[in-house]
C-alpha positions in Angstrom: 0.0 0.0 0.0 1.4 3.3 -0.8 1.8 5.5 2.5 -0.9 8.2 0.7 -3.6 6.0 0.6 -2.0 4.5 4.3 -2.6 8.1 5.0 -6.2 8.6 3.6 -7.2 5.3 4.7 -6.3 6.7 8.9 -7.9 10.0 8.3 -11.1 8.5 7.1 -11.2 5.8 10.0 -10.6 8.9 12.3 -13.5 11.1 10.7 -15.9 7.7 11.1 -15.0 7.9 14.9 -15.4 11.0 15.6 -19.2 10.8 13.8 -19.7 8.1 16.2 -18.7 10.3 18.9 -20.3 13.6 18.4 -23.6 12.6 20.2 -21.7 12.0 23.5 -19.1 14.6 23.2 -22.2 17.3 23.0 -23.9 15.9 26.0 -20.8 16.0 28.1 -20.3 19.4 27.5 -23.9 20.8 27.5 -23.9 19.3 30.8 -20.6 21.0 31.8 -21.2 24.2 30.4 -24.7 24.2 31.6 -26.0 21.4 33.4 -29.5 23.2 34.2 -29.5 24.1 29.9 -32.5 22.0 29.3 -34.7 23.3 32.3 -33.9 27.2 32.2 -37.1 28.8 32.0 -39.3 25.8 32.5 -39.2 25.8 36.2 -42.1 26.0 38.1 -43.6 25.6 41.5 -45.2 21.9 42.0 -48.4 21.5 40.7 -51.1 18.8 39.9 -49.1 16.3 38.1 -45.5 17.5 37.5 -43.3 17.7 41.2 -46.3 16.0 42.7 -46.2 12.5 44.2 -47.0 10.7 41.3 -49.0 7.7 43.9 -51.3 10.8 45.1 -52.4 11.9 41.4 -53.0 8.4 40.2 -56.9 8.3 41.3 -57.4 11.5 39.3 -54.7 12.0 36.4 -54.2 7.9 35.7 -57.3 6.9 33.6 -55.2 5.2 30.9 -53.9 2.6 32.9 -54.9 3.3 36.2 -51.2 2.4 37.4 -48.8 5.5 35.7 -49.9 9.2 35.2 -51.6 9.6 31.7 -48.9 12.4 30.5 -46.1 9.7 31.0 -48.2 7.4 29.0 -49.3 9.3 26.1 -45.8 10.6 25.8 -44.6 7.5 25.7 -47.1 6.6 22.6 -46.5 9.6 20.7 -42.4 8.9 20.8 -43.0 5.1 20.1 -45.5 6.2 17.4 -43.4 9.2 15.8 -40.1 9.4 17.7 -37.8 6.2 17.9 -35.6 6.9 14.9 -35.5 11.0 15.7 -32.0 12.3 15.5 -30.6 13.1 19.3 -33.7 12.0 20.7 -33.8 13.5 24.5 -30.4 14.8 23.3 -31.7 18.0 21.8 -34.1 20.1 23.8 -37.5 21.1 22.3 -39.1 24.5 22.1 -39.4 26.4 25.4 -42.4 28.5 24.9 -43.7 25.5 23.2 -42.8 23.0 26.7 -44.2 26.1 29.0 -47.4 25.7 27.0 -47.4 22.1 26.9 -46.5 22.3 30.6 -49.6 24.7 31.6 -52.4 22.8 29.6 -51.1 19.4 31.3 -51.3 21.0 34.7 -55.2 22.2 33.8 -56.3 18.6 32.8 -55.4 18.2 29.1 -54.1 15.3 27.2 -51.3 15.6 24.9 -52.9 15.9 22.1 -54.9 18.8 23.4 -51.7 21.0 23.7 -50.1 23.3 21.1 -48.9 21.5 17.8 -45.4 20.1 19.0 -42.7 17.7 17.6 -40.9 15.1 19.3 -38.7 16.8 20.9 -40.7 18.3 22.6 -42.6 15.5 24.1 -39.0 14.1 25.2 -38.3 17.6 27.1 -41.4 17.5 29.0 -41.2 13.8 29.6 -37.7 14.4 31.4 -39.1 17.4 33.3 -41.8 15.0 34.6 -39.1 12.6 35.9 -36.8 15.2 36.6 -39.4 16.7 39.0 -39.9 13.8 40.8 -40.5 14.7 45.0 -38.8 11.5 45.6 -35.9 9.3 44.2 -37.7 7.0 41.5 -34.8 4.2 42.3 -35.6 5.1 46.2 -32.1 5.0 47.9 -29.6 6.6 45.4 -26.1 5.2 47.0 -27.5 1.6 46.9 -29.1 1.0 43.8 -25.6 3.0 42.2 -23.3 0.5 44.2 -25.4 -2.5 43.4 -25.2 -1.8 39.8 -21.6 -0.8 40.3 -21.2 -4.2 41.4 -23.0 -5.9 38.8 -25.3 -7.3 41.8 -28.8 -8.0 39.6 -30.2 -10.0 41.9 -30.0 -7.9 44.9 -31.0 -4.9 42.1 -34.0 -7.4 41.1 -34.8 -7.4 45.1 -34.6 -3.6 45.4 -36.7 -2.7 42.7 -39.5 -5.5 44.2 -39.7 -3.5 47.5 -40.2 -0.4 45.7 -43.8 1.4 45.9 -45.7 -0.2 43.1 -46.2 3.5 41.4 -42.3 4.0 41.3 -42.0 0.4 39.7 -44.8 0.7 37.2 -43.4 4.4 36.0 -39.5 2.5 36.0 -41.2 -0.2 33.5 -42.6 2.2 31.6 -39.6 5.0 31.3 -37.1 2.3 30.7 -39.4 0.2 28.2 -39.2 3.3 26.2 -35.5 3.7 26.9 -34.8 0.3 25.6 -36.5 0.6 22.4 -34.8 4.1 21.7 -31.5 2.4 22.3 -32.0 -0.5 19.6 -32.7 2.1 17.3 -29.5 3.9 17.5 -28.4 3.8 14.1 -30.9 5.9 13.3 -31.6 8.1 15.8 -27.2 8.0 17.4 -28.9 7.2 20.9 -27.2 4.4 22.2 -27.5 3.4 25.6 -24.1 5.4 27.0 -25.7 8.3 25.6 -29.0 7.7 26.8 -27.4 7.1 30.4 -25.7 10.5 30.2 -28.8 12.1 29.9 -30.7 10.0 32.0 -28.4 9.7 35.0 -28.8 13.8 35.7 -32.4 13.2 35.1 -33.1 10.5 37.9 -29.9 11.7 39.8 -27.9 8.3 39.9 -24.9 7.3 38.6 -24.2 6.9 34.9 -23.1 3.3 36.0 -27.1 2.5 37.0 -28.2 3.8 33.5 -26.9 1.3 32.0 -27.9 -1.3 33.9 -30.8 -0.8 34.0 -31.3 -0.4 30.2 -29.3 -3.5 29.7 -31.0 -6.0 32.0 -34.0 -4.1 31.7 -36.0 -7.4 30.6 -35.0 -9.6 33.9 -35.3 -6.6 36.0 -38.6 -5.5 35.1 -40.2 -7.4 32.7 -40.0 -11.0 34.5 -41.4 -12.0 38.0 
């Protein structure tokens, strides 16, 4: 081989990588930049359904299911339906005044399809605010669910998740069902599950380490008895 095309041949492996990398580079420093980027001006004081204790609004704002909070639902259905192969999906931030809409109708008792015209990424910002806003840690206890998955310890994470309140457990299923199908389509959409469990771990406030676990034995852990 001739040392040009030797030459050509490590500059285009090198540009291949660094495509492969972009994704995660951006989130890493978004979130070191600005690690409150995605939630600047969508803060509000807990209402009905977001920052409320997601067991309390069931009897009124669960009708779907009766189980998880209709918003996490439908936004669920509209990603699955419109959203799995989006580009830097939950990477890129929808439309603030668009979210602070979205936001406000939810909080008066309207679906998602009742609020302003919206695109995916939308739905993905206001789904993360909704888990972001949690009262309480959706994993429960932080330090031990991040050192059991640290650990590789599933069965003890298995346990863990078992004596968690049913609500917190039926919204995990649900969140990471979603998670899970995002991250098999990552050739289309450059979500894989590291990049996924950058965003997520901020969201949930564990470790990057639990993401991933999560995601990855997300079948045995919360699909299976």
């Amino acid at each position: 081989m001739r040392p040009l095309d030797s030459i050509v041949q490590s500059v285009q492996a090198a540009a291949q990588w660094v495509r492969q990398q972009v994704p995660a580079i951006f989130i890493l420093l978004s979130n070191a930049l600005n690690p409150h980027a995605t939630s600047r001006n969508l803060e509000y004081r807990r209402g009905n359904i977001f920052g409320a204790n997601p067991a309390a609004v069931l009897s009124k704002y669960a009708k779907i299911n009766g189980l998880v909070p209709d918003l996490v639902l439908e936004c669920i259905a509209e990603l699955d339906a419109k959203g799995l192969r989006t580009e830097g999906l939950f990477r890129v931030p929808g439309t603030h005044t668009v979210i602070n809409r979205m936001r406000a109708d939810i909080e008066s008792g309207k679906s998602l399809s009742q609020t302003p015209p919206h695109n995916e990424h939308d739905v993905a910002s206001v789904l993360k605010m909704y888990f972001r806003e949690l009262p309480s840690p959706l994993f429960g206890d932080i330090e031990t669910v991040n050192q059991l998955a640290q650990k590789n310890e599933l069965e003890a994470f298995k346990e863990h998740i078992r004596r968690l309140p049913e609500v917190n457990r039926e919204l995990m299923k649900a969140l990471f069902g979603l998670l899970n199908r995002v991250q098999q389509q990552s050739k289309f959409n450059l979500m894989t599950t590291k990049n996924l469990a950058l965003i997520f771990s901020a969201t949930l406030n564990c470790s990057f380490v639990t993401i991933i676990f999560v995601i990855n034995h997300y079948t045995y852990l919360l699909q299976e008895s």
